[in-house]
MARGU-85633 format. One record per residue (C-alpha): x, y, z; residue in three letters; residue number from 1. Coordinates in Angstrom, 3 decimals, padded with zeros to 6 digits, always signed. Example, Ala and Ser with C-alpha at 12.3 -4.5 7.8 and 13.67 -1.06 7.14 Angstrom:
BEGIN
R       east      north         up   resn   resi
R   +012.300   -004.500   +007.800    ALA      1
R   +013.670   -001.060   +007.140    SER      2
***
This chain:
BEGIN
R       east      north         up   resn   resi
R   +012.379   +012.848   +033.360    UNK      1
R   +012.923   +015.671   +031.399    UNK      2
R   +014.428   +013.822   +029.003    UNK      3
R   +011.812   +011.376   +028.815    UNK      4
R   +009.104   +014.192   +028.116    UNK      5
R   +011.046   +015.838   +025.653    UNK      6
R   +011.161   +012.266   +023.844    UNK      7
R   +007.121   +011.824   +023.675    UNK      8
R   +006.652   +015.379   +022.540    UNK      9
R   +009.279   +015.115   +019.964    UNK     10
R   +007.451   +011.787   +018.658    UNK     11
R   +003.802   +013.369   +019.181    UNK     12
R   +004.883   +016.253   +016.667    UNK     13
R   +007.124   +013.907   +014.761    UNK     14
R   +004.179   +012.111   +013.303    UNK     15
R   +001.646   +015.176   +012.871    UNK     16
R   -000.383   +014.789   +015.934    UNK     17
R   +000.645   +018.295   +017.433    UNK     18
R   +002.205   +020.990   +016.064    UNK     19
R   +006.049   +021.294   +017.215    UNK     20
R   +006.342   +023.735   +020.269    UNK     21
R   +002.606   +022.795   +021.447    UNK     22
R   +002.864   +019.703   +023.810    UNK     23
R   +002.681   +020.667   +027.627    UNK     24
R   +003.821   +017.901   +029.913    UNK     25
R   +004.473   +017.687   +033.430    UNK     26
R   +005.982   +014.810   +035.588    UNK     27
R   +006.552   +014.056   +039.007    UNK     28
R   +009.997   +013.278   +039.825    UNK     29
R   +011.110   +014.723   +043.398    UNK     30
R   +009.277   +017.869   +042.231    UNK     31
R   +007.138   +018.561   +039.085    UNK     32
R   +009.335   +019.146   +036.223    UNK     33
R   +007.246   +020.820   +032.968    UNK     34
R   +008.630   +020.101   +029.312    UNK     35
R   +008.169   +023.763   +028.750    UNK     36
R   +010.867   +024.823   +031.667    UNK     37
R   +009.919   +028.546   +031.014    UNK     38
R   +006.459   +029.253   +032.142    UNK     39
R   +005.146   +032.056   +030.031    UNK     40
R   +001.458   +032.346   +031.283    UNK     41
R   +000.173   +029.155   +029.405    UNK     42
R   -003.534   +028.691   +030.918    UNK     43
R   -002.731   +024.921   +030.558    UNK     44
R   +000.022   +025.058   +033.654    UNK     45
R   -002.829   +026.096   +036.226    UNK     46
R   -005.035   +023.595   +034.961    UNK     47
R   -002.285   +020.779   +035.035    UNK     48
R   -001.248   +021.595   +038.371    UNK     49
R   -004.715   +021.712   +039.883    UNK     50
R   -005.473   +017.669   +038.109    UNK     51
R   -002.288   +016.801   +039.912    UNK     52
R   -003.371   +018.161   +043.236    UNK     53
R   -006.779   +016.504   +042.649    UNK     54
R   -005.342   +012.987   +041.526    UNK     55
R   -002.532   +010.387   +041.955    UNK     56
R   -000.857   +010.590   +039.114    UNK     57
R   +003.159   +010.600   +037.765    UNK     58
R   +003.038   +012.459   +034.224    UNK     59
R   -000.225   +014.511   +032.963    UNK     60
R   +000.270   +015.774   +028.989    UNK     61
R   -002.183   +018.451   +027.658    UNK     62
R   -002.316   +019.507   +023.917    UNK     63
R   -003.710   +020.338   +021.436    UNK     64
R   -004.073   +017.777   +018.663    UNK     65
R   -003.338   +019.320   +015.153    UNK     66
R   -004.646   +019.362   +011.564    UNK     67
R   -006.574   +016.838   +010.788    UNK     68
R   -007.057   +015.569   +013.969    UNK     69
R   -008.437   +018.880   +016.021    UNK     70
R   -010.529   +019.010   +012.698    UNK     71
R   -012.213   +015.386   +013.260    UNK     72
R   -012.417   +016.065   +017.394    UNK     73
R   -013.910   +019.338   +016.667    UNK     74
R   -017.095   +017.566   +015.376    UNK     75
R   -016.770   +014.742   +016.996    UNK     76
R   -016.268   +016.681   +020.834    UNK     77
R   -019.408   +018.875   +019.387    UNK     78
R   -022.134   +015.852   +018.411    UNK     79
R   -021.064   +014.211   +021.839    UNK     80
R   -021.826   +017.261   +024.109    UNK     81
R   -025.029   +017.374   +022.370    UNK     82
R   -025.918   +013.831   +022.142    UNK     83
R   -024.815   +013.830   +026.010    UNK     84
R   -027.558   +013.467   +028.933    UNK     85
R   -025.611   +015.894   +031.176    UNK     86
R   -025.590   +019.213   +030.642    UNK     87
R   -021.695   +019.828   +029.413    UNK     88
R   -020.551   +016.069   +029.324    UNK     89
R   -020.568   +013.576   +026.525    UNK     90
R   -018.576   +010.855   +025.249    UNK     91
R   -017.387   +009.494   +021.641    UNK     92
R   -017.606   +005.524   +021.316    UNK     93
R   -015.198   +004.878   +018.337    UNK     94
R   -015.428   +001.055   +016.800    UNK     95
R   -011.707   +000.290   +017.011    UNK     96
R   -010.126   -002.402   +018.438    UNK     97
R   -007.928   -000.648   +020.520    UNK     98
R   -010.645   +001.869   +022.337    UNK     99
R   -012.683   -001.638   +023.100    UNK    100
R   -009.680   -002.920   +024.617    UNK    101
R   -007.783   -000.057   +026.238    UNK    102
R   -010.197   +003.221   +026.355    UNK    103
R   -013.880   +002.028   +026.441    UNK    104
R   -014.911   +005.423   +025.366    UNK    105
R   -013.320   +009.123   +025.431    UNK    106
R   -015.274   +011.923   +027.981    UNK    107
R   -016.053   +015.030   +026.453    UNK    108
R   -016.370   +018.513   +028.942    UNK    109
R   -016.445   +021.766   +027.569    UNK    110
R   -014.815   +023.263   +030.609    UNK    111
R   -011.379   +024.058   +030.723    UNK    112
R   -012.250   +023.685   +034.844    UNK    113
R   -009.748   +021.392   +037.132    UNK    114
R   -013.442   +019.699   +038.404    UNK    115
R   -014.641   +018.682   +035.660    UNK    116
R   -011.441   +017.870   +034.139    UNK    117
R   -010.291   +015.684   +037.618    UNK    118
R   -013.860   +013.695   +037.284    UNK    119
R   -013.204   +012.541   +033.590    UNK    120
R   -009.800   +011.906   +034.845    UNK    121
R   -010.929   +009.726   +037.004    UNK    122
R   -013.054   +007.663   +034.652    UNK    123
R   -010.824   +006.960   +032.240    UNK    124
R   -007.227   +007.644   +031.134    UNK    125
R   -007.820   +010.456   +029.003    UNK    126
R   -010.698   +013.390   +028.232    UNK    127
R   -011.173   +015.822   +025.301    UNK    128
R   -011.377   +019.218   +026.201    UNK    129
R   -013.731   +021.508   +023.905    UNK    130
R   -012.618   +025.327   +024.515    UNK    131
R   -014.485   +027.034   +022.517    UNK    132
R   -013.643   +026.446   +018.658    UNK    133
R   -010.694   +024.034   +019.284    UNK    134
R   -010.079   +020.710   +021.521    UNK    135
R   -007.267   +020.083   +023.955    UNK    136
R   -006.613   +016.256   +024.853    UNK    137
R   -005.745   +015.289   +028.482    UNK    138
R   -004.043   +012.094   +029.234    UNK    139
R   -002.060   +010.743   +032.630    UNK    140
R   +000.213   +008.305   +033.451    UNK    141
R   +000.060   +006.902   +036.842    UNK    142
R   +004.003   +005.293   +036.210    UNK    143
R   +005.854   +007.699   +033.711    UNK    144
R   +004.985   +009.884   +030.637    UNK    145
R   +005.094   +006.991   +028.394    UNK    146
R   +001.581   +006.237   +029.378    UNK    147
R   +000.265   +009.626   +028.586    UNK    148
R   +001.959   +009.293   +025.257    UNK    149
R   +000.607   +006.186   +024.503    UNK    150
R   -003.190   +007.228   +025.835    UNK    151
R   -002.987   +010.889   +023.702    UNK    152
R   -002.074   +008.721   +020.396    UNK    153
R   -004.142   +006.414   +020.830    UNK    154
R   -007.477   +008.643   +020.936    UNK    155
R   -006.205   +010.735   +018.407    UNK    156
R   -005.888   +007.433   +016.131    UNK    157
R   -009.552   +006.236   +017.337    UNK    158
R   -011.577   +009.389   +016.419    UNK    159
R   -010.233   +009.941   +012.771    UNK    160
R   -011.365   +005.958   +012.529    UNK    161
R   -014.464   +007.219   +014.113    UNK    162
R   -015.154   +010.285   +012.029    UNK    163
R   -014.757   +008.670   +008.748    UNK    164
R   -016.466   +005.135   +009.709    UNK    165
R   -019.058   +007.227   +010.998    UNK    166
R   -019.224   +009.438   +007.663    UNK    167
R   -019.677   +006.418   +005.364    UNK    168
R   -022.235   +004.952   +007.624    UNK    169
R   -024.678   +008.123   +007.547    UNK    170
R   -023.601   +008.062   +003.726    UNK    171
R   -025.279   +004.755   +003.022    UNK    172
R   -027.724   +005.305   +005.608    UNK    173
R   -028.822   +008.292   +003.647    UNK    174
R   -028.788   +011.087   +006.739    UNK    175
R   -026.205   +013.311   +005.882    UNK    176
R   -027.270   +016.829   +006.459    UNK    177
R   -025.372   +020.075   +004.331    UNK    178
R   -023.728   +020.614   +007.262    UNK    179
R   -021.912   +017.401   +007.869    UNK    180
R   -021.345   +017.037   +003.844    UNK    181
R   -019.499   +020.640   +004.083    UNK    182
R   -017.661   +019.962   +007.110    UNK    183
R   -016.513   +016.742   +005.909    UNK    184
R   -014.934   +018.672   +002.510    UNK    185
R   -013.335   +020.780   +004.997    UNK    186
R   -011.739   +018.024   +006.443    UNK    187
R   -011.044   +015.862   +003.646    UNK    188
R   -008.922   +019.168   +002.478    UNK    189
R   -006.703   +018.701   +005.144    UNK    190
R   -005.856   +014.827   +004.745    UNK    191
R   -001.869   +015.105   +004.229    UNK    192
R   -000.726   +013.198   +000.869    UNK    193
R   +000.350   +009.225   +001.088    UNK    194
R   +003.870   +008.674   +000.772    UNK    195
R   +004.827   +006.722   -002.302    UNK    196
R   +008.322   +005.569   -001.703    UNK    197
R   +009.632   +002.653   -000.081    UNK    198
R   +011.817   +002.543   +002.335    UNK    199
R   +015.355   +000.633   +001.348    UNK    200
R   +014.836   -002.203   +003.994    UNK    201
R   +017.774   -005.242   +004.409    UNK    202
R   +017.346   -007.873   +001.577    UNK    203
R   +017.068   -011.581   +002.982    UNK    204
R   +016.762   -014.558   +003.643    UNK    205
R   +018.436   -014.075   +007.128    UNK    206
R   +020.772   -016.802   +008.029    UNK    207
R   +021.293   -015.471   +012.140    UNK    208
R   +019.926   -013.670   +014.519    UNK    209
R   +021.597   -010.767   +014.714    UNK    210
R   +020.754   -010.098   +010.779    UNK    211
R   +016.875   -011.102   +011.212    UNK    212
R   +017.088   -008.763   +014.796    UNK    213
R   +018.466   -005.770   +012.306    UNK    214
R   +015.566   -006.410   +010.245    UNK    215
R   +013.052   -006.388   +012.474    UNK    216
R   +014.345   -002.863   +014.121    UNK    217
R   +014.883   -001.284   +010.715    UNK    218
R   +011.247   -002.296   +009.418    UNK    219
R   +009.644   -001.770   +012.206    UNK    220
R   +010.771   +001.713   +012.682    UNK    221
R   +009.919   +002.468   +009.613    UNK    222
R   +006.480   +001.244   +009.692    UNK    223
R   +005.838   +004.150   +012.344    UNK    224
R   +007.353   +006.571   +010.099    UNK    225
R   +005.723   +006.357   +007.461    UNK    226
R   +002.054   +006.288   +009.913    UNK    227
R   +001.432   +002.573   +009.498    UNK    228
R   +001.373   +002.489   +013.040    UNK    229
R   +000.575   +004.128   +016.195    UNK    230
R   +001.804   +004.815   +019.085    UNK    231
R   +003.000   +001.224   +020.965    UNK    232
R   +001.257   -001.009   +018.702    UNK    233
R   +001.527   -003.175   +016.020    UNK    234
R   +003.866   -006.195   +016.211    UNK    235
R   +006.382   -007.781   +013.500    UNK    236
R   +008.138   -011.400   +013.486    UNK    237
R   +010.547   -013.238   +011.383    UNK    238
R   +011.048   -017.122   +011.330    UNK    239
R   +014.564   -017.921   +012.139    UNK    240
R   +014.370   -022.031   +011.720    UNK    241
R   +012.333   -023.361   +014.404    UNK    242
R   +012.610   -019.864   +016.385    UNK    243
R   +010.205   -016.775   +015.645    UNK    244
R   +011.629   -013.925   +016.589    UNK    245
R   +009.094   -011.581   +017.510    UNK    246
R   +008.604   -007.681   +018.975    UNK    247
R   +007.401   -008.094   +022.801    UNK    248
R   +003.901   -007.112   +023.639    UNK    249
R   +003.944   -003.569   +024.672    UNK    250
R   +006.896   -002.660   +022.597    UNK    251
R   +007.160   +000.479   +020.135    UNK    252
R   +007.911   -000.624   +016.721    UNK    253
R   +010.335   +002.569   +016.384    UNK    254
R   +012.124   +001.045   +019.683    UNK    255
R   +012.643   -002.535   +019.267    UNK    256
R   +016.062   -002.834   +020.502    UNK    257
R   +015.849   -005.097   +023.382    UNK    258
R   +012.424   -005.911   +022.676    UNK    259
R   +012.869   -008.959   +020.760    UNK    260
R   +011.850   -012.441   +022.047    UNK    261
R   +012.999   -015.446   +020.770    UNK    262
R   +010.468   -018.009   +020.903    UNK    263
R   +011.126   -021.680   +019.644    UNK    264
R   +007.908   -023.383   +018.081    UNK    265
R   +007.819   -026.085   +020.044    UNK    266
R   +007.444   -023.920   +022.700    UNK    267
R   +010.476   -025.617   +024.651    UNK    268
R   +011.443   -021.522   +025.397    UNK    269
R   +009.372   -019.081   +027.939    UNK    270
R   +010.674   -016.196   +026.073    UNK    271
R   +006.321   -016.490   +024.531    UNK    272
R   +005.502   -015.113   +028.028    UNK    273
R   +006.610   -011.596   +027.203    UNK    274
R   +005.983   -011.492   +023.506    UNK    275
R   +003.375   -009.769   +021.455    UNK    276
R   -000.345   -011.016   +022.746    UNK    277
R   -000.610   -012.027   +018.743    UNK    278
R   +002.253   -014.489   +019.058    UNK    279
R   -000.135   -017.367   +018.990    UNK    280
R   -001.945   -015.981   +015.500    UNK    281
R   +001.811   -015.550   +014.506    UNK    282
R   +003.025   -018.951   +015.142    UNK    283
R   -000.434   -020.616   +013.207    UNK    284
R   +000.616   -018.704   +010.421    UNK    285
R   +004.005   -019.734   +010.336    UNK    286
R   +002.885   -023.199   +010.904    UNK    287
R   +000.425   -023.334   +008.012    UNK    288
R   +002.285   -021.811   +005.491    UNK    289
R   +005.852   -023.270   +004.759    UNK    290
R   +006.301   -019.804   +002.129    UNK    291
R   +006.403   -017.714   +005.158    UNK    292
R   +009.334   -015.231   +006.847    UNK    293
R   +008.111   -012.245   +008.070    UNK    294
R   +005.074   -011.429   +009.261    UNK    295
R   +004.316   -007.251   +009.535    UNK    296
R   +001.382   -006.087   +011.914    UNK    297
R   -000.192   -002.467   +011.516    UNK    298
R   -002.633   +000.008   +011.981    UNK    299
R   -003.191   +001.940   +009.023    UNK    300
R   -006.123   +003.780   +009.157    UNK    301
R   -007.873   +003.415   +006.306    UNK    302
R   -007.771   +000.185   +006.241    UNK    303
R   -009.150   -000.038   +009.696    UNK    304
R   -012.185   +002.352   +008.344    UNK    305
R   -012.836   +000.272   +005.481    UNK    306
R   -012.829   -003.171   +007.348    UNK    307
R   -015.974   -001.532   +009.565    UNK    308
R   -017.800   -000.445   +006.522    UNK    309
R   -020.390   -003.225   +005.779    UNK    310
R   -023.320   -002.948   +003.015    UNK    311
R   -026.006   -005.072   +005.475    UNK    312
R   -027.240   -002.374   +007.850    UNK    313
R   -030.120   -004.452   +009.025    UNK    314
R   -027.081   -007.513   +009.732    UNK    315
R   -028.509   -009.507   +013.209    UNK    316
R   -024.986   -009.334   +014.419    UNK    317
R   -024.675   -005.901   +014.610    UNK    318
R   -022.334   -004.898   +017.645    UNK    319
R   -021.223   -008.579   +017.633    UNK    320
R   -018.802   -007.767   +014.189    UNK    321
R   -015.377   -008.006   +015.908    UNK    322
R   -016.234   -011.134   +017.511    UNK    323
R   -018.898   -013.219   +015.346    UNK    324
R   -018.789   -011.372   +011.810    UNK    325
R   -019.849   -014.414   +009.410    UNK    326
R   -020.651   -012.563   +006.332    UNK    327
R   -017.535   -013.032   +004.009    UNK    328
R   -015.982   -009.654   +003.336    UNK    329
R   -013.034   -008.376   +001.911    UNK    330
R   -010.777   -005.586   +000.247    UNK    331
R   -010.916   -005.822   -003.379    UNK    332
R   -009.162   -004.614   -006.895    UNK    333
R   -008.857   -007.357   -009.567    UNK    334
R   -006.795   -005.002   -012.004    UNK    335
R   -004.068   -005.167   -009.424    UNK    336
R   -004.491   -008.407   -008.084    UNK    337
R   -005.519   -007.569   -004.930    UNK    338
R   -007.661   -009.594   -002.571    UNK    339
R   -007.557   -009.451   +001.249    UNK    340
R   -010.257   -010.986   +003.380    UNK    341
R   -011.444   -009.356   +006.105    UNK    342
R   -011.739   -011.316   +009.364    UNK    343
R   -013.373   -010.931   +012.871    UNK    344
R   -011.197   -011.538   +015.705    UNK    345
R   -010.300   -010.761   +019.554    UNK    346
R   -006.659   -010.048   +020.905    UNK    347
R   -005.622   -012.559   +022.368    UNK    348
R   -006.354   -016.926   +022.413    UNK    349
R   -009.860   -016.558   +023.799    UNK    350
R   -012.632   -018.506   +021.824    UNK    351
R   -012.930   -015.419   +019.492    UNK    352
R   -009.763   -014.607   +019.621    UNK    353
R   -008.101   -013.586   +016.188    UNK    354
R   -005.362   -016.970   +016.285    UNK    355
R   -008.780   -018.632   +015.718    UNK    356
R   -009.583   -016.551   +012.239    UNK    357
R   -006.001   -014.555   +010.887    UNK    358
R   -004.376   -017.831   +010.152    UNK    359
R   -006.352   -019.257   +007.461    UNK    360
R   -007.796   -016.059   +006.244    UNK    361
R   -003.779   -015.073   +005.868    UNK    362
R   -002.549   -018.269   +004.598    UNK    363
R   -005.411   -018.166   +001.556    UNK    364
R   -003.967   -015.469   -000.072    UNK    365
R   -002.394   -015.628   -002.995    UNK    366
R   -000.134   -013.642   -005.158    UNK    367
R   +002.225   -010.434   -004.329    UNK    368
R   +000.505   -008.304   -002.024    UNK    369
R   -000.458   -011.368   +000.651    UNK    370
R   -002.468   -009.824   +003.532    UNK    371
R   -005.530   -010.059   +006.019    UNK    372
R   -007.288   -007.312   +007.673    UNK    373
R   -008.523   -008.018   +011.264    UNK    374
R   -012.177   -006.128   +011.745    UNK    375
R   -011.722   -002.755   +013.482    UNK    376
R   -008.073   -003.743   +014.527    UNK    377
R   -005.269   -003.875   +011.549    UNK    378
R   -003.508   -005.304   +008.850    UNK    379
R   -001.421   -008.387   +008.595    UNK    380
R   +001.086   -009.064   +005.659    UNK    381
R   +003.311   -011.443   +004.727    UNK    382
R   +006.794   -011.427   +003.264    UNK    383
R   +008.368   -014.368   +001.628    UNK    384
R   +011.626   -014.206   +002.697    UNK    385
R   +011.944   -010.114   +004.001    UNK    386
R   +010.006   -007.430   +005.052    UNK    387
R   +010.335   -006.172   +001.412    UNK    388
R   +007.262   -007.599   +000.354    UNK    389
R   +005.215   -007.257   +003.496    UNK    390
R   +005.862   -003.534   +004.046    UNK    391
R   +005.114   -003.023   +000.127    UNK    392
R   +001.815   -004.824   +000.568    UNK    393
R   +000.690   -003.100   +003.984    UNK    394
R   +001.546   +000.307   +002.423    UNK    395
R   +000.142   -000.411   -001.497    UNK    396
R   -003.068   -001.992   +000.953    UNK    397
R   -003.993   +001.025   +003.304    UNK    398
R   -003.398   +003.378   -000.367    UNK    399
R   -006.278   +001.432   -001.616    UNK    400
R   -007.704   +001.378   +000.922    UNK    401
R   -008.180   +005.362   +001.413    UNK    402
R   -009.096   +006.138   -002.715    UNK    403
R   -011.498   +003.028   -002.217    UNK    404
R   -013.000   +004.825   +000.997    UNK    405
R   -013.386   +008.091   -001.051    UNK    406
R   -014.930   +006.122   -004.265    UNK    407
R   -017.459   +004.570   -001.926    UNK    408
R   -018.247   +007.689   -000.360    UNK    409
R   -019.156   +009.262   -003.786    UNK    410
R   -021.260   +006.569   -004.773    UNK    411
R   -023.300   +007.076   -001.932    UNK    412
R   -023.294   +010.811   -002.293    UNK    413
R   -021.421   +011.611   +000.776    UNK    414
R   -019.479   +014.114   -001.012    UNK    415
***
């Protein structure tokens, strides 16, 4: 267990969330083991121990989240306790895909008390904390740490979305007040640079399995390291013949391993069962388009921001985006040949689901840089025969994608 914690905090500070030395975890094993062995008087421990006396729970991690993030919960935590209808609650509602699917919303207290802690606990997997000027997150698993991981990444990915959809929105709705302007240069300040270089991935085609497997591991990990991705998800594939091999639903893209299906298209295998929930968008694509290989799934955020930025305020569909969007959109830059649609679309093969939308919008593209970006979910990109191309594209994308955000926010006078 303790090496399992140790693991997650490593990653959380690994990829800028927290600063190293900060995570506090604790898991129940035959008796609660802390990733901090040495208890120095940390208020967190009391706190921790009192949620796991209130609750049934395996792993609780508490932290703060750092730089830019406890800069965007900051304001965020603060608008939600005052927006809230109960004195010292709120809640942020960020657009994404992934708080629709997985967090509904985050709680806000602004007690460090085990109560009030133990009742946004209970309502969903994870609360933000504001203690005075700074935020703590709190996240459980009710299995192993993992979950906590996952659940603390994945709300520190949906409020910066949040913040800087939000931003843009007030920009062109014209109600930006000093404050928000100044805090937002604050912010902004604190934005780390994009990385420009590209990683050395394997060169292809790939004739077997085991080379198409290395390639899948190698790009996929580095797709998390260089923030493409968060947390546990994203997905990749490569067409192998008449077999995609594809990263199982679930799976970390820094972990593939043994977390590769092989599923044949004629679906003659039930190897599908366990793969990514986007296998079906995957194996459309592949279908339609013969100059296909690899197929590279990620978050990158601004991409996400920009794909929920839309010009038609007064749009009837309003709320209805993700699922019914019918207003052609897309991510633009003729001087560098770039042109990806973006698409509505559900996880999953329900009748909005995005294997009803990703595969034609994908398949249209043209050109180097061949990609689709899923409303309020992701990019997809395509490589010809290697993940060359389609990691090239999905970083060369999202760094459009945040000078764009910045150009549009200047326009409107956001900044």
């Amino acid at each position: 267990m303790n090496t399992l914690m140790a693991k997650y905090a490593a990653k959380l500070s690994a990829t800028g969330l927290c600063a190293p030395g900060d995570v506090l975890m604790a898991a129940l094993d035959d008796e609660l083991a802390w990733s901090q062995p040495t208890d120095t008087g940390d208020p967190r421990r009391k706190l921790m121990g009192a949620v796991f006396a209130g609750m049934n729970i395996s792993a609780l991690l508490l932290a703060r989240p750092a730089g830019v993030y406890q800069a965007v919960m900051v304001e965020l935590a603060r608008q939600a306790l005052a927006d809230g209808t109960t004195s010292g609650w709120g809640s942020i509602t960020p657009g994404d895909c992934e708080t629709r699917t997985f967090l509904h919303d985050l709680p806000v207290v602004d007690s460090m008390g085990a109560d009030v802690v133990i009742q946004a606990l209970r309502q969903r997997k994870g609360c933000v904390i504001l203690n005075g000027d700074e935020v703590l997150v709190a996240a459980f698993g009710t299995v192993s740490p993992e979950q906590a991981y996952v659940t603390f990444s994945s709300m520190c990915f949906a409020c910066f979305v949040a913040y800087f959809a939000d931003h843009l929105l007030r920009a062109r709705q014209g109600s930006l007040t000093p404050e928000r302007q100044a805090a937002f240069e604050r912010i902004k300040a604190l934005l780390p640079e994009d990385r420009d270089d590209l990683p050395d991935l394997l060169p292809g085609p790939f004739e077997s399995e085991d080379a198409a497997r290395e390639a899948l591991i190698q790009a996929g990990r580095h797709t998390v390291e260089y923030g493409l991705v968060d947390s546990y998800f994203g997905n990749i594939s490569y067409r192998l013949g008449d077999t995609i091999l594809i990263s199982q639903t679930g799976s970390s893209l820094d972990e593939l391993g043994a977390c590769i299906d092989p599923c044949r298209m004629d679906g003659s295998s039930c190897a599908g069962i366990t793969a990514s929930s986007e296998y079906s968008a995957h194996k459309a694509v592949y279908e339609a388009e013969d100059n296909a290989r690899a197929i590279l799934h990620g978050h990158p955020r601004f991409s996400v921001i920009l794909s929920l930025d839309c010009e038609r305020l007064d749009c009837p569909k309003l709320g209805e985006c993700h699922r019914a969007c019918d207003t052609p959109r897309a991510v633009t830059d003729p001087s560098g040949g770039l042109g990806v649609p973006i698409v509505p679309g559900e996880v999953g093969t329900g009748p909005f689901g995005l294997c009803n939308t990703l595969p034609a919008a994908l398949t249209g593209t043209s050109g180097e840089k061949r990609g689709a970006i899923v409303y309020g979910h992701g990019l997809f990109t395509l490589g010809a025969v290697d993940f060359r191309d389609a990691f090239a594209t999905l970083m060369g994308v999202e760094h459009f994608c945040r000078a764009e955000y910045f150009r549009r926010v200047a326009r409107l006078g956001g900044e």
